[in-house]
SERO-4910 file (N, C-alpha, C, O; in steps of 0.05 Angstrom, whole numbers):
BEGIN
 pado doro    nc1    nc2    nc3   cac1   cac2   cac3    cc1    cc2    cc3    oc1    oc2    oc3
  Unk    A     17    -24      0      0      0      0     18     25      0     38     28     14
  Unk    A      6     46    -22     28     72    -18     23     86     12      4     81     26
  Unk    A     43    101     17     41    111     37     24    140     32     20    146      9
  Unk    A     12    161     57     -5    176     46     20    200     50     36    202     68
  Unk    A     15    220     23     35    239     17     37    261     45     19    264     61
  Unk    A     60    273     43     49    288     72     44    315     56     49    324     34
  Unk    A     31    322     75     14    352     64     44    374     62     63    373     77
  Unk    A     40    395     36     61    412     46     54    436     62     33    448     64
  Unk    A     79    441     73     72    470     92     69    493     69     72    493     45
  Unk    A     56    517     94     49    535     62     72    551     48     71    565     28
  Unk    A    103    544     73    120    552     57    134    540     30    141    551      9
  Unk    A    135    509     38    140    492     19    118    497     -6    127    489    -28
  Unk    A    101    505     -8     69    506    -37     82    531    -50     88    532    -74
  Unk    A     87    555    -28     88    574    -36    120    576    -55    117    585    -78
  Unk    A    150    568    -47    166    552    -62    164    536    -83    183    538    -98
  Unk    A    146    520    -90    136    503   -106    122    524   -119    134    530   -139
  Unk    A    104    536   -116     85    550   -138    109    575   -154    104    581   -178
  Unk    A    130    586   -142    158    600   -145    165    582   -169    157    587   -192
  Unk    A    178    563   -163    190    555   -186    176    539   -208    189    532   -229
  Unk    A    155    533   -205    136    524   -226    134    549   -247    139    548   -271
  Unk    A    125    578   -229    122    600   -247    148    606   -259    147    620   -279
  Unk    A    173    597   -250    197    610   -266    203    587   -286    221    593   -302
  Unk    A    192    563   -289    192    541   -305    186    544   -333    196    535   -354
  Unk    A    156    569   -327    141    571   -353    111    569   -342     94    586   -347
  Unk    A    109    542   -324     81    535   -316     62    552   -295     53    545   -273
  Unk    A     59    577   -309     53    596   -298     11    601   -298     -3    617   -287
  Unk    A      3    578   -317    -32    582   -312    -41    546   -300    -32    524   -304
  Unk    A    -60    555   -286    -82    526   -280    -96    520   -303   -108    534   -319
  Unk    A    -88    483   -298    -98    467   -321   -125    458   -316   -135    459   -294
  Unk    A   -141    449   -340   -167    440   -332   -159    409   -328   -138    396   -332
  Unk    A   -187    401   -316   -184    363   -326   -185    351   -341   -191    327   -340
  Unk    A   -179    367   -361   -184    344   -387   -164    357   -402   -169    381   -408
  Unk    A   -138    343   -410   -117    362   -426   -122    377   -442   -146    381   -443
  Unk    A   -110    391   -458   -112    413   -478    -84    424   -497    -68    438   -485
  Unk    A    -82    420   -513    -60    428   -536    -64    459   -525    -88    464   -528
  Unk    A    -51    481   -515    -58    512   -519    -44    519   -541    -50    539   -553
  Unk    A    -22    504   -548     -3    515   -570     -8    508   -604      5    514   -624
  Unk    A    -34    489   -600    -51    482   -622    -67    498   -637    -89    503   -628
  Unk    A    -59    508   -660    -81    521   -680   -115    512   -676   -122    488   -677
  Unk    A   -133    531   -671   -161    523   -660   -167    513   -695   -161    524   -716
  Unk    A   -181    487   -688   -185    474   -712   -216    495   -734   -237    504   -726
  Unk    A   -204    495   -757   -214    512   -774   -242    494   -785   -244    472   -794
  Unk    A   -266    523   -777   -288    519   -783   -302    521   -809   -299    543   -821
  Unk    A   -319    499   -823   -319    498   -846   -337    511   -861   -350    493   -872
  Unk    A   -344    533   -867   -367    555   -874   -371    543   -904   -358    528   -918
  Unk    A   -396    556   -907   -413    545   -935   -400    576   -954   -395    599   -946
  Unk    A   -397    563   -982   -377    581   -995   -395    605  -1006   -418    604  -1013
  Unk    A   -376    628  -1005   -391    656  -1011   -379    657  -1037   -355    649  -1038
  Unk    A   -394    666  -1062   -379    673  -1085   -367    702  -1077   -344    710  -1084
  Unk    A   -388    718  -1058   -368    740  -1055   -339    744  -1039   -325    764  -1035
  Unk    A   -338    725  -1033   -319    722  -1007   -298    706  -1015   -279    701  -1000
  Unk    A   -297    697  -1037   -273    676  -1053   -251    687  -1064   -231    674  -1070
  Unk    A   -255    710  -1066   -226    730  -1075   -217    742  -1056   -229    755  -1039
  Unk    A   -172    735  -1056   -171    747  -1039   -172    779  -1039   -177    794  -1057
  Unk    A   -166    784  -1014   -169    812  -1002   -154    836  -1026   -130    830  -1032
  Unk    A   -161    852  -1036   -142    868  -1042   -117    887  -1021   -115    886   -997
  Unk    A   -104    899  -1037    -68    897  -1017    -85    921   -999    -83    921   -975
  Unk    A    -97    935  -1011   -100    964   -989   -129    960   -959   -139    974   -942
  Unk    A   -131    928   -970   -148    920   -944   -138    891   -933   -149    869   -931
  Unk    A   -117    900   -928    -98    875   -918   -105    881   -882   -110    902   -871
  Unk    A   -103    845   -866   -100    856   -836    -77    867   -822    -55    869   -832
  Unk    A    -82    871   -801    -56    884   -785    -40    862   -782    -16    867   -781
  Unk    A    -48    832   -781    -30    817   -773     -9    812   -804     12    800   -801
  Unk    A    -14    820   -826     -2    818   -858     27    840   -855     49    836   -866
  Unk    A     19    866   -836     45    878   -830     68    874   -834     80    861   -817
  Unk    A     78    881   -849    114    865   -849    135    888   -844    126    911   -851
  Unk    A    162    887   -834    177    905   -816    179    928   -830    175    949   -820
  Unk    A    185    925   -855    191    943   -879    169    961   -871    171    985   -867
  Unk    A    149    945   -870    115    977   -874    116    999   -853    102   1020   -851
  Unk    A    139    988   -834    132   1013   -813    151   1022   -810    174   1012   -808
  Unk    A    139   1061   -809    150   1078   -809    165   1098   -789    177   1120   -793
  Unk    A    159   1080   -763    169   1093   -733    175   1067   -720    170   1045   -729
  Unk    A    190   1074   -695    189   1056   -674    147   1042   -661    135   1020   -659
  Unk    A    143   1070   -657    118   1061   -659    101   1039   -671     87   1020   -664
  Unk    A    110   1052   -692     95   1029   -715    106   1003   -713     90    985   -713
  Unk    A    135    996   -709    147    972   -702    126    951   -678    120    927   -677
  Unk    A    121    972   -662    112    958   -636     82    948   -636     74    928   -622
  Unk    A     64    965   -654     41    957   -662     40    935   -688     21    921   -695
  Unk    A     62    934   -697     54    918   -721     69    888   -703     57    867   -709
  Unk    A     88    885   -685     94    863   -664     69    862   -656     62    841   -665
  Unk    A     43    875   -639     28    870   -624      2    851   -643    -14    834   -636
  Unk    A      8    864   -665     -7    845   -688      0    813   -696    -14    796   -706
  Unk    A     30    813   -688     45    795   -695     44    766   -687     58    760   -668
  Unk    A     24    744   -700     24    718   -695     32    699   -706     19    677   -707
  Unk    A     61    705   -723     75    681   -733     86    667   -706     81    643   -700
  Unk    A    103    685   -690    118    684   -671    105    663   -647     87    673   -633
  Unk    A    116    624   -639     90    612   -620    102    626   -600     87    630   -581
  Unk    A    125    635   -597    130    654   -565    105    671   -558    102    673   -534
  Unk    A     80    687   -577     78    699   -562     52    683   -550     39    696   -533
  Unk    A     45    662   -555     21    644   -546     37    640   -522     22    648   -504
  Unk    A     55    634   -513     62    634   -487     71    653   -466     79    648   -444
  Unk    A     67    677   -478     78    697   -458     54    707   -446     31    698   -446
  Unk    A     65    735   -433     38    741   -421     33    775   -438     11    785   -440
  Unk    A     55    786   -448     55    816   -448     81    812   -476     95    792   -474
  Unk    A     85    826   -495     87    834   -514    119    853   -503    113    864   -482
  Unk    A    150    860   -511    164    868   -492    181    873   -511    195    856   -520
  Unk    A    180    899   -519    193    916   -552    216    920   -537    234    903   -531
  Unk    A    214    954   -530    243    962   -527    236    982   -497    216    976   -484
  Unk    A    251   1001   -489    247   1017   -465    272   1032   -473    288   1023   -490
  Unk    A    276   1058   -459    299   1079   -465    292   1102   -485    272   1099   -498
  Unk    A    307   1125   -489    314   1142   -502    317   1137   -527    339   1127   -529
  Unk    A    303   1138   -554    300   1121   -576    318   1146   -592    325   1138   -615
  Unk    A    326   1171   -586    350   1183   -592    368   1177   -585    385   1195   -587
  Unk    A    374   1161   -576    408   1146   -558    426   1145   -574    418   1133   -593
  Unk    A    455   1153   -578    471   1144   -591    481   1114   -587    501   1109   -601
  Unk    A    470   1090   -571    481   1078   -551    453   1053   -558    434   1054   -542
  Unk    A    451   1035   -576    435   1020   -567    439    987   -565    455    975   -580
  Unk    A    419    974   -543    442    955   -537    417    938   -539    394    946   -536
  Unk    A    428    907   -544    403    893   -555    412    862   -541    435    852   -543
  Unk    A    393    854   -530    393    834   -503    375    805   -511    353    813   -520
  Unk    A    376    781   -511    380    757   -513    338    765   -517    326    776   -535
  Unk    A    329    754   -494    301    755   -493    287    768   -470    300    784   -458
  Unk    A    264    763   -464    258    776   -446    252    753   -424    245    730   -429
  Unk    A    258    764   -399    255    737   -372    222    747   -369    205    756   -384
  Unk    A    222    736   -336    202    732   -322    189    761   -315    164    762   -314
  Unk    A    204    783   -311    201    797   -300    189    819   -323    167    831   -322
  Unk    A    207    822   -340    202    834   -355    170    821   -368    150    835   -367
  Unk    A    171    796   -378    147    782   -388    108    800   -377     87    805   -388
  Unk    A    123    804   -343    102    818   -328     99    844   -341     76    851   -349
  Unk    A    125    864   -344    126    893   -336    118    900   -373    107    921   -379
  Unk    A    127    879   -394    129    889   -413    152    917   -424    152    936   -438
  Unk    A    164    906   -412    191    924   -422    209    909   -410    205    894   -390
  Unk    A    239    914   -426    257    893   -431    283    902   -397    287    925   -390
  Unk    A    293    886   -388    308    884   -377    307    906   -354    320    927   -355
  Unk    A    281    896   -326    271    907   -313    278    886   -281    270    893   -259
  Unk    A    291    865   -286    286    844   -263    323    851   -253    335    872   -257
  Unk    A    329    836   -246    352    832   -222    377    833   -252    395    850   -251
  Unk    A    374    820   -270    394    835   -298    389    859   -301    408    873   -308
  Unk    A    377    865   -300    369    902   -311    374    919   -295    368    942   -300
  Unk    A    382    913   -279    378    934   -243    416    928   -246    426    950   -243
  Unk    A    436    911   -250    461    909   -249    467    925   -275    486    940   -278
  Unk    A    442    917   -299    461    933   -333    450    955   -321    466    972   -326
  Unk    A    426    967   -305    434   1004   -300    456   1009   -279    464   1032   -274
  Unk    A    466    989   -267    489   1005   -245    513   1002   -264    532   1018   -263
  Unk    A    513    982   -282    538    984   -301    534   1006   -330    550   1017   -344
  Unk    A    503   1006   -328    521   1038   -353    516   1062   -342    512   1081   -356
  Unk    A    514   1065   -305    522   1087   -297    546   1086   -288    555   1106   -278
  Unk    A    559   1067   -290    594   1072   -279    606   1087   -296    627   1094   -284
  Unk    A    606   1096   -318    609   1101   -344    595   1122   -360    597   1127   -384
  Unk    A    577   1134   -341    548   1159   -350    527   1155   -369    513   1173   -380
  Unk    A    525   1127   -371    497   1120   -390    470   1123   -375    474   1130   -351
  Unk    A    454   1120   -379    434   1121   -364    399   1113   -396    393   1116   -420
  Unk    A    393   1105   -372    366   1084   -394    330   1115   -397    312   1117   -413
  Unk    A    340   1133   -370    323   1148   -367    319   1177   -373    299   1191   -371
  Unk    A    345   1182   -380    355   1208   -389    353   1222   -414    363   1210   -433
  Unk    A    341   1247   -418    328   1259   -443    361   1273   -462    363   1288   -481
  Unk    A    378   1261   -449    398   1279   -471    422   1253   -474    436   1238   -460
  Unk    A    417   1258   -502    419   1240   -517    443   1222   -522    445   1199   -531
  Unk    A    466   1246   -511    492   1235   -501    503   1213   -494    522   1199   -501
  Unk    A    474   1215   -464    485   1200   -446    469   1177   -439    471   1160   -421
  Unk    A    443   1182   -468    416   1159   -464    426   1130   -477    445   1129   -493
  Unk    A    415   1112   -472    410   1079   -487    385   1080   -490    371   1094   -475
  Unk    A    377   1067   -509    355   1049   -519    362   1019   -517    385   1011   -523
  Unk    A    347   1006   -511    352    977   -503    325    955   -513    301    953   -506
  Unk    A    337    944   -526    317    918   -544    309    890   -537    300    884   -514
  Unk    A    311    875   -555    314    850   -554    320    838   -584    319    849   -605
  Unk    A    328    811   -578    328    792   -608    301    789   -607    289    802   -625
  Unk    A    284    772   -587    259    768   -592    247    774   -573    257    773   -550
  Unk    A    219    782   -579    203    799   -565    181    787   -547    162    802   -544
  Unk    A    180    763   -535    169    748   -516    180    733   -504    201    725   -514
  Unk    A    173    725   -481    191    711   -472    192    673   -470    174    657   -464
  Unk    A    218    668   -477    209    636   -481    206    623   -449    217    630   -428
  Unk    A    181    599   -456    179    588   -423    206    582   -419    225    581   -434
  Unk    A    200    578   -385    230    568   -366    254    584   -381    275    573   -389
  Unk    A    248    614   -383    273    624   -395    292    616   -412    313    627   -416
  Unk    A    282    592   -426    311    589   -449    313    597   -468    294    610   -477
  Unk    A    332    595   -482    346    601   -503    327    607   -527    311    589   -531
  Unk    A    327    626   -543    303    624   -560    319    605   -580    344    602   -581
  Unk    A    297    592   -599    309    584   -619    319    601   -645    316    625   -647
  Unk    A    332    580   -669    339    590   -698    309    604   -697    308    627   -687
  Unk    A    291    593   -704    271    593   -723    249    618   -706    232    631   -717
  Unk    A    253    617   -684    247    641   -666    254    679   -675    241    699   -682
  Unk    A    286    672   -667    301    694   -671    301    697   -705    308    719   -714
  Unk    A    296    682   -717    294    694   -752    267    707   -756    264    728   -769
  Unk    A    245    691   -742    221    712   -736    230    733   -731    230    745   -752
  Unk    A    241    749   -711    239    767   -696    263    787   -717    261    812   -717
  Unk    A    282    773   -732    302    789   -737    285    815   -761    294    838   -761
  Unk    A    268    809   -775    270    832   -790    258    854   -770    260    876   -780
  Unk    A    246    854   -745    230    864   -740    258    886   -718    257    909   -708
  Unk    A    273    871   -718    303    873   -699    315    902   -721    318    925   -714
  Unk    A    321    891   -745    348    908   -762    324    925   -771    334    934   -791
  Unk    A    300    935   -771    277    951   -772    284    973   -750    289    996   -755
  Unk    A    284    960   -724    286    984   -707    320    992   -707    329   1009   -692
  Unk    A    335    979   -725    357    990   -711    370   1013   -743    391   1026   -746
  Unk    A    346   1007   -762    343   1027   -785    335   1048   -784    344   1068   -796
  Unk    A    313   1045   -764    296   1074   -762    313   1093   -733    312   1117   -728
  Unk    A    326   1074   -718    337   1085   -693    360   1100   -697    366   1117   -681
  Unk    A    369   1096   -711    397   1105   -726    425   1105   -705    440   1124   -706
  Unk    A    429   1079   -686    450   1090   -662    474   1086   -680    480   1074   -700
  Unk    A    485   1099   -664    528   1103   -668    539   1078   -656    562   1069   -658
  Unk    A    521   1067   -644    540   1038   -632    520   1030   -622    503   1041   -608
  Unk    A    525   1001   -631    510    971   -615    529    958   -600    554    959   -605
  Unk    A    517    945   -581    523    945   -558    509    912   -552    488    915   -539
  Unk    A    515    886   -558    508    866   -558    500    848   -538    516    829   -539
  Unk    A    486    844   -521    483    833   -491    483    799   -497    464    787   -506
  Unk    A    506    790   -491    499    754   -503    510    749   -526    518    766   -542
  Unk    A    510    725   -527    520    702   -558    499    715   -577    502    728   -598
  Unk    A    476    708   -564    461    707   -591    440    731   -606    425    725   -625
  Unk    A    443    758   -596    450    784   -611    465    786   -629    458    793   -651
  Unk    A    496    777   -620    521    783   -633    526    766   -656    538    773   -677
  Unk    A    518    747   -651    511    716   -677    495    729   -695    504    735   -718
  Unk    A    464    738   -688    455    745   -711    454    772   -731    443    776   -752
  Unk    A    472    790   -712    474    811   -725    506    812   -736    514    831   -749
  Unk    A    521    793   -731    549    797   -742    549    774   -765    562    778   -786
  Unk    A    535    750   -761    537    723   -778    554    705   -759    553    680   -763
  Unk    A    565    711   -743    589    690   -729    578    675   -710    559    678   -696
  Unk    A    597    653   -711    572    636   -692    592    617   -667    589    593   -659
  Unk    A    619    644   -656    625    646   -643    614    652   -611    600    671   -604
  Unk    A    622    636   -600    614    631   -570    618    677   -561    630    694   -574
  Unk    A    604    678   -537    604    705   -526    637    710   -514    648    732   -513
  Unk    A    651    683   -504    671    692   -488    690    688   -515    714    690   -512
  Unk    A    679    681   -541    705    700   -553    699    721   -574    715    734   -587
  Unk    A    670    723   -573    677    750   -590    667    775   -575    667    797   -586
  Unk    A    659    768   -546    667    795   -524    692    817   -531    713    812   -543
  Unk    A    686    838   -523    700    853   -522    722    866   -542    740    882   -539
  Unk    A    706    847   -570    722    865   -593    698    879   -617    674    873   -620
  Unk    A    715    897   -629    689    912   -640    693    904   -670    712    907   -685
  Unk    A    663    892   -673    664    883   -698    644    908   -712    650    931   -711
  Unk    A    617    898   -726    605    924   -749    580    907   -747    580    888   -732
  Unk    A    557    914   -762    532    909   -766    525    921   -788    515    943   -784
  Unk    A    526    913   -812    507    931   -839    484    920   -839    476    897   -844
  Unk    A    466    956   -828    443    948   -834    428    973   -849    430    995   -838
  Unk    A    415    972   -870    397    997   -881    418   1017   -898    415   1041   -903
  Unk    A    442   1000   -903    462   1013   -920    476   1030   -906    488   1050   -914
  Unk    A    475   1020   -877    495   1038   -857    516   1009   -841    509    987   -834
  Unk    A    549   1026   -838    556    997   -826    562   1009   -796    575   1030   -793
  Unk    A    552    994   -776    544   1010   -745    567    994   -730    564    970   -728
  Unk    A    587   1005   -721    605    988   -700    586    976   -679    566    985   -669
  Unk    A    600    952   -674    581    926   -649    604    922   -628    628    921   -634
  Unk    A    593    920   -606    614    905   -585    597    881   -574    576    887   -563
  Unk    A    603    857   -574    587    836   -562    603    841   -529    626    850   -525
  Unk    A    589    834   -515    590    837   -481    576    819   -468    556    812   -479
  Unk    A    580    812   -451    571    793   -432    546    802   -419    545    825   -410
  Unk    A    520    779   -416    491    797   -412    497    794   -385    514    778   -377
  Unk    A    478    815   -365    486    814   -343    470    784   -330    482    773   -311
  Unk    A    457    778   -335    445    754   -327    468    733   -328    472    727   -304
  Unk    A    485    720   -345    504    707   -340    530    730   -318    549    716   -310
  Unk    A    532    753   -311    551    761   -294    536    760   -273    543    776   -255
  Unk    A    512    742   -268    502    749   -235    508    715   -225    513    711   -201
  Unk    A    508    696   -241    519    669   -241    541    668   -240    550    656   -221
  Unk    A    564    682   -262    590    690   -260    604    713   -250    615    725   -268
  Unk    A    608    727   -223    600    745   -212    639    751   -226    651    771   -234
  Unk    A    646    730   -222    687    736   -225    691    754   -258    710    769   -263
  Unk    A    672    747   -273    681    754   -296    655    784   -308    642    788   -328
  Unk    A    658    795   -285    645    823   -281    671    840   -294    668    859   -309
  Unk    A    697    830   -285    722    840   -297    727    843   -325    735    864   -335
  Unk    A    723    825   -337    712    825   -361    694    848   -376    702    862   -394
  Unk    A    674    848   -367    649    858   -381    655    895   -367    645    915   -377
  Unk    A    669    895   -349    684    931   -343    701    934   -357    706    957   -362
  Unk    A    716    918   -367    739    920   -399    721    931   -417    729    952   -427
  Unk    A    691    921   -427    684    920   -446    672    955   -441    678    976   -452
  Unk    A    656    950   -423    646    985   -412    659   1002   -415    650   1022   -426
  Unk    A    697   1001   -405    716   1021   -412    715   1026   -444    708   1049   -449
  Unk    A    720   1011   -464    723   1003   -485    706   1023   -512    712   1036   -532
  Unk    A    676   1016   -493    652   1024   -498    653   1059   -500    648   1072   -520
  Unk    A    661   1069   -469    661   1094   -463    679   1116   -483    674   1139   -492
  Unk    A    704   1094   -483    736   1112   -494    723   1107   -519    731   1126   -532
  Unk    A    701   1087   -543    700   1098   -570    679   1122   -575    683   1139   -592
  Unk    A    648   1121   -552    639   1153   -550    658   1173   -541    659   1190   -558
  Unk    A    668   1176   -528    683   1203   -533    700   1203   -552    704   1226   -560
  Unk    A    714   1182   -564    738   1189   -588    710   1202   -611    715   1222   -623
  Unk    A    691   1193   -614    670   1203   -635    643   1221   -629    628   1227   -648
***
């Protein structure tokens, strides 16, 4: 006979319900399974002769948008909010463009969005985001500031966040990329600023690990402009690797001494 489970304390549930939500498994299931990541099976309507042609281009939906059509940052973010190629965003909760001074000479573009951000809907707001603002104020950046000097704008590769925080995929981040070299067309910065491997992979081509193409400045052609890049270590791996914070203040010095040489 099994034995009877012992009940948990409500600190133990409340731990347990913690890391279930940082897992991904963040809603209650019914009793009877359910595919959520399943296309709702298509209903079979009796045929309209008027309704058999498609749409003409100037009554296209919002979700037909493509990066090219838009003409602001704005527009970027509404035509993402339309955006359902992407299955990230069936699992997220909130939609998580960009945040910062979108005049910045300075913009820096970060892996995905976590847990925190997933909530706040803006990018790099949790326990990474709180270390990258004490690290681009060692240095006079700042994420909040109206002059333009001394502002960042700050992104993502992709714009939801994948469950249990991992890694987005190829087929993820190629979604997301036109929608990526779009804002960084219309944004016009003097320097990118790479948070992670996999920024620096898809905007350089290299498919070099972060600890070796850290801290050297490669380029980015995008929109017929070629934008110097520095790949850097995201702060999320310097809160696990706290020793190689040394590192990523090389890269900050680096960072600082090419705005002022320009």
């Amino acid at each position: 006979m099994n034995a009877t489970p012992t009940p948990l304390t409500p600190q133990q549930a409340a731990e347990a319900l913690r890391w279930l939500s940082e897992m991904g498994a963040d809603e209650i299931v019914c009793e009877t399974p359910a595919n959520r990541l399943a296309p709702p099976a298509a209903k079979i309507l009796p045929r309209d002769p008027e309704r058999s042609a498609p749409p003409s281009p100037d009554t296209s939906p919002a979700q037909s948008r493509t990066a090219a059509d838009c003409a602001g940052l704005a527009d970027i973010e509404a035509a993402l909010a339309a955006f359902d190629a992407c299955p990230l965003k069936k699992t997220a909760t909130r939609l998580c463009y960009a945040d910062g001074n979108p005049a910045a000479r300075v913009l820096l573009v970060g892996e995905a969005p976590g847990r925190d951000e997933d909530i706040e809907g803006r990018p790099f707001v949790g326990k990474s985001g709180q270390l990258l603002d004490r690290m681009l104020a060692a240095i006079g950046l700042d994420r909040t500031t109206e002059d333009r000097e001394r502002a960042v704008f700050i992104t993502n590769t992709v714009f939801w966040r994948p469950p249990g925080n991992r890694t987005p995929t190829e087929a993820e981040t190629q979604m997301c990329l036109p929608f990526l070299l779009r804002t960084i067309e219309l944004q016009k910065p003097d320097v990118i600023v790479c948070l992670g491997a996999t920024p620096a992979q898809r905007l350089t081509g290299r498919s070099d690990g972060i600890l070796k193409l850290r801290g050297k400045w490669l380029s980015a052609s995008v929109g017929g402009r070629t934008i110097p890049l520095l790949p850097t270590l995201h702060p999320a791996y310097l809160l696990r690797q706290p020793t190689n914070k040394r590192l990523a203040w090389r890269d900050l010095l680096s960072l600082r001494e090419r705005l002022d040489a320009h």
